[in-house]
C-alpha positions in Angstrom: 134.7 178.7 116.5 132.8 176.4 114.0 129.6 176.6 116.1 129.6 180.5 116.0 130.0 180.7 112.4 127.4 178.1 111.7 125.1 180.3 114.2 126.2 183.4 112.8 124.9 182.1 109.3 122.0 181.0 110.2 121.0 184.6 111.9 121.9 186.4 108.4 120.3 183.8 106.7 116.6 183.7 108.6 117.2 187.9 108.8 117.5 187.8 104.9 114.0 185.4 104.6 112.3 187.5 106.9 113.6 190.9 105.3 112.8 189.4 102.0 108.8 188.3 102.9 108.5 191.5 104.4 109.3 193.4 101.6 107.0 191.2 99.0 104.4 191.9 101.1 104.6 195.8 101.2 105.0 195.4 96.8 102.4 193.1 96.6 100.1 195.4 98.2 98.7 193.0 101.0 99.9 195.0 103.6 96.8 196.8 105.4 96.2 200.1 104.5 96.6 203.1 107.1 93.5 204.5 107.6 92.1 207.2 106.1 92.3 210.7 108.2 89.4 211.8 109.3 87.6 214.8 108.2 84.0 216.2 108.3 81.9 219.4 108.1 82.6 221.2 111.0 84.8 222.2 113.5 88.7 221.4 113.3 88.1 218.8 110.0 85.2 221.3 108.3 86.3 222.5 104.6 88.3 225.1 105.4 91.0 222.8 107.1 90.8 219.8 104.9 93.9 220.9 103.7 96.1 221.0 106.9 94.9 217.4 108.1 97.2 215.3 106.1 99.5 215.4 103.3 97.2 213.3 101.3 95.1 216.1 101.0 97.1 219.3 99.9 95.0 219.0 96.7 92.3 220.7 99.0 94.1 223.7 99.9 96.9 224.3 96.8 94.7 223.1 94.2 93.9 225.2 91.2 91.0 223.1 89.2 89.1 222.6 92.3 85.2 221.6 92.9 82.5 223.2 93.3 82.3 226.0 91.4 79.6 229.0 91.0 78.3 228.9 87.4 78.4 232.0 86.0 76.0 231.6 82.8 76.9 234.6 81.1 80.4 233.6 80.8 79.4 230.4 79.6 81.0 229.1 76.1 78.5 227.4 73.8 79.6 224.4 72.4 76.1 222.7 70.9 78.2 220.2 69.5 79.0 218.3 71.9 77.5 214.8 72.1 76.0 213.3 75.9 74.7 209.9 76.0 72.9 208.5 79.2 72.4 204.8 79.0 70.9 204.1 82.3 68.0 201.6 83.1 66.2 200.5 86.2 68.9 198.7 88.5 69.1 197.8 91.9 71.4 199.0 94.7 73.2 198.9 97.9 72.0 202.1 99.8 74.7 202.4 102.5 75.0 205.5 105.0 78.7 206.1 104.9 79.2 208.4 107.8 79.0 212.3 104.9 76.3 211.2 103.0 74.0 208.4 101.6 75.3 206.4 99.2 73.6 204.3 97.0 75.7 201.6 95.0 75.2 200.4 91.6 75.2 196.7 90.6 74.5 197.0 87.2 75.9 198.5 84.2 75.0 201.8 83.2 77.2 204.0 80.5 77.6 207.8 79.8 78.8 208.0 76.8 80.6 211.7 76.8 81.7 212.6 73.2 82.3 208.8 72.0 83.7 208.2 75.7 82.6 205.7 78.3 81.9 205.9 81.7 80.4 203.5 83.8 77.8 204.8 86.8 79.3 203.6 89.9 77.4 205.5 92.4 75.3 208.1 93.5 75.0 210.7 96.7 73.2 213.6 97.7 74.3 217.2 99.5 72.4 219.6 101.5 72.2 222.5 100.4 73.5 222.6 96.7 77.8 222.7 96.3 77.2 224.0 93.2 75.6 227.3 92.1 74.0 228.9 88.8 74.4 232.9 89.1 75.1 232.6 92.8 71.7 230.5 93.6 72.2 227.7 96.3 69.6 224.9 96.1 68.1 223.0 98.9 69.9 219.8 97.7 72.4 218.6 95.0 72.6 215.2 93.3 76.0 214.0 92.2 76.6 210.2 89.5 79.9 209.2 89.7 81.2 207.5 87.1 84.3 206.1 86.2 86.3 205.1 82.6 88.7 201.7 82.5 91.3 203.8 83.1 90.0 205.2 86.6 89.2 208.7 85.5 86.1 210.5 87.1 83.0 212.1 85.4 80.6 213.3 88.0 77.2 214.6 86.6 75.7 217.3 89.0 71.8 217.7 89.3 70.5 220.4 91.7 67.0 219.9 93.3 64.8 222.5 94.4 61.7 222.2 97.0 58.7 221.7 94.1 56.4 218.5 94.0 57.2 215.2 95.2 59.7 213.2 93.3 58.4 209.5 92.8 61.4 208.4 90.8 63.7 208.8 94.5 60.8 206.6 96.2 63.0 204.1 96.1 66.3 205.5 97.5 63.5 207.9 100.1 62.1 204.5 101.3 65.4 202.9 102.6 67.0 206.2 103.9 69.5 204.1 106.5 70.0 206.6 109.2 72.8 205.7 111.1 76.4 205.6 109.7 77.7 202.1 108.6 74.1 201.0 107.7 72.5 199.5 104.6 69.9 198.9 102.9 69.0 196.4 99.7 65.2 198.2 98.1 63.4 195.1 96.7 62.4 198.0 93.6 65.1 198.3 90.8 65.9 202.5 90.7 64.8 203.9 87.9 68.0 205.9 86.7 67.5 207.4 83.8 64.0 209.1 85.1 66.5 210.8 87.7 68.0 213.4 84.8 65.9 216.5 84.3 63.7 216.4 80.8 65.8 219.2 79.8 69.4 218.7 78.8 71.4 221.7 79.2 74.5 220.8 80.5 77.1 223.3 81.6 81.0 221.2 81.6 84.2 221.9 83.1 87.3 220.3 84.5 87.2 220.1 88.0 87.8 218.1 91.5 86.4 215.8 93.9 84.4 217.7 96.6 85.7 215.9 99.3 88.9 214.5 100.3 91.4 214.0 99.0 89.9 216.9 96.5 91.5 215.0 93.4 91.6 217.3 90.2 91.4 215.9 86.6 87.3 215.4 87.0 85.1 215.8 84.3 82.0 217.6 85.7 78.7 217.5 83.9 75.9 220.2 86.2 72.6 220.2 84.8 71.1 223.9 84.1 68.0 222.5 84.9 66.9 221.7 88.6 64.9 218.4 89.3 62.5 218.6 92.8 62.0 216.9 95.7 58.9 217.7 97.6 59.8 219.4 101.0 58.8 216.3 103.1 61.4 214.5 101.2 64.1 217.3 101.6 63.5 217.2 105.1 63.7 213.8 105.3 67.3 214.2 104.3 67.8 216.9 106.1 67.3 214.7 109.5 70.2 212.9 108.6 72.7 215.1 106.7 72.3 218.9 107.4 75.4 220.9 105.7 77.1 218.2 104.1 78.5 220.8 101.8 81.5 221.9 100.2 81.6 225.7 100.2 82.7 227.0 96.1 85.9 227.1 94.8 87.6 229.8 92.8 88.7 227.6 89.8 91.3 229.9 89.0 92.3 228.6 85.7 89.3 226.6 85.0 86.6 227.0 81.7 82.9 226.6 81.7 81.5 224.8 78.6 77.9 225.0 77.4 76.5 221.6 76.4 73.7 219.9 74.8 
């Protein structure tokens, strides 16, 4: 009788350890993440089913601030007022090819400052054709810097590219394409940042989403008025590896279009 309670102790107390280190591992975070569902452009994980994949992305489907939108400049409100501050400089990056898009990495600081608030660039990625439209014209390819505050939230600044003359600022990104998903590349040149933004300024702003999953709302979007170019070479060059990479517009039902300068 002695032995089965001292065995019956035991078992409760090595169930209780186990229980316990399983549990501190789930709140601490180190357990490995489930991976994330996958979804795409086409077929049975295309746009209009990002919704219905997972749970994790309902924001997709029942979302009421969602990205992108079709500019209407008419409706526009101006607000002149408002104060955008770009303080990029040349920096390098990791170009990486992450299966939707290229992506390249920053590993440097560099700020918008978005009426006295900070965001730091953290990376930038292209779509073909535009997401976003101005009066209901799609461009050949769209630009989007994502940038983050300490706190997490997103600013995304837009910049639509039309087919005009070669673009020797994107020489460096253009160079080190990588063309298979998974792959990298390190440019020796820094990439001139700031020489990416259009000379002209007009800015149109309004709350908005991710464009891709999980489609999370609360982003601060900042879509140039002005189009920068790519030559069509260099278009095409994108085009080889991402054709369609694009979310179609959003309704937006409750959002507001700012004007900015």
């Amino acid at each position: 009788m002695q032995k089965l309670l001292i065995f019956f102790t035991l078992s409760l107390l090595m169930y209780t350890l186990i229980h316990s280190y399983n549990r501190s591992r789930r709140d601490s975070g180190s357990e490995p993440a489930a991976a994330a569902t996958h979804w795409g452009y086409e077929g049975e994980v295309s746009p209009v089913h990002w919704g219905e994949l997972t749970e994790d992305y309902l924001q997709c489907a029942e979302g009421h601030f969602q990205s992108p939108i079709d500019i209407e400049s008419y409706r526009a409100e101006a607000h002149p007022g408002s104060i955008l501050d770009f303080k990029y400089h040349p920096s390098p990056v990791d170009i990486v090819n992450n299966g939707h898009t290229v992506q390249a990495n920053l590993e440097e600081e560099n700020v918008l400052v978005a009426n006295a608030h900070d965001y730091q660039l953290r990376q930038i990625h292209f779509h073909e054709p535009s997401e976003h439209r101005i009066d209901g014209v799609i461009y050949p390819m769209e630009m989007h810097m994502v940038h983050t505050d300490s706190t997490g939230k997103l600013a995304v600044v837009g910049i639509l590219i039309k087919e005009g003359p070669p673009n020797e600022f994107l020489n460096t990104l253009w160079e080190a394409l990588p063309e298979h998903p998974e792959e990298h590349a390190h440019p020796a040149t820094s990439c001139d940042i700031v020489h990416l933004l259009p000379e002209e300024h007009n800015i149109y702003h309004y709350s908005g989403s991710l464009t891709t999953p999980p489609c999370t709302e609360g982003v601060e979007w900042f879509v140039m008025g002005t189009p920068i170019s790519l030559s069509k070479t260099q278009i095409d060059k994108f085009r080889k590896i991402y054709h369609n990479n694009n979310r179609p517009v959003q309704e937006n039902t409750e959002g507001r279009v700012e004007l900015v300068y």
